[in-house]
C-alpha positions, 0 to 999 in steps of 0.5 A: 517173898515180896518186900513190902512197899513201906520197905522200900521207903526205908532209909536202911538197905534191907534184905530178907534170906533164908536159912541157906544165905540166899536173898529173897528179897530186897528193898531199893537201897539195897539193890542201889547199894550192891548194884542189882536190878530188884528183879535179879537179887534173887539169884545171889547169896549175902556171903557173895557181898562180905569182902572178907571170909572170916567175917563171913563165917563170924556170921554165920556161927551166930545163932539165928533168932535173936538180934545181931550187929556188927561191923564189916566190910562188904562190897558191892557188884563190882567188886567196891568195898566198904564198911558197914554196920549190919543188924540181922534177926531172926523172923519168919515169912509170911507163910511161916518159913524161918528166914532172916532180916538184914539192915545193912547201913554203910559207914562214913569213911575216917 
């Protein structure tokens, strides 16, 4: 899966996974937010970004399919932590593959 351009021009960092948490794509933002080349986000999984478990697994007990924002505190590659709003739904793929849309935007510190 490929993210399209017009993606990539969005002031959001977006990411696609599928049903397992694993990104299959991404746009720019989100791969200068995190601190990946597009080329290797592939090979990581979002829970490899949340700082904190438990956020984590309030995630992951939502259910898929509907629209979900939340506050948390993730981190970028090197290990930098920082809070932000994140938006996910529920979609499918081109070829018809349940997978789910994040928008990630990063909150201004207090």
């Amino acid at each position: 899966m490929t993210i399209n351009e017009n993606l990539n021009e969005a002031e959001d960092a977006l990411c696609v996974t599928n049903t397992a948490g694993r990104i299959v794509g991404a746009n720019k933002r989100f791969c200068k937010m995190f601190g990946f080349e597009q080329h290797e986000v592939k090979w990581h999984y979002l829970r490899d970004l949340y700082r904190h478990e438990d956020e984590l697994n309030c995630v992951l007990k939502q259910t898929p399919g509907h629209s979900d924002v939340l506050q948390t505190k993730m981190r970028n590659r090197s290990g930098r932590s920082f809070r932000c709003v994140l938006t996910r739904w529920g979609s499918k793929s081109q070829e018809g593959i349940p997978v789910m849309l994040h928008s990630i935007q990063r909150m201004n510190a207090a």
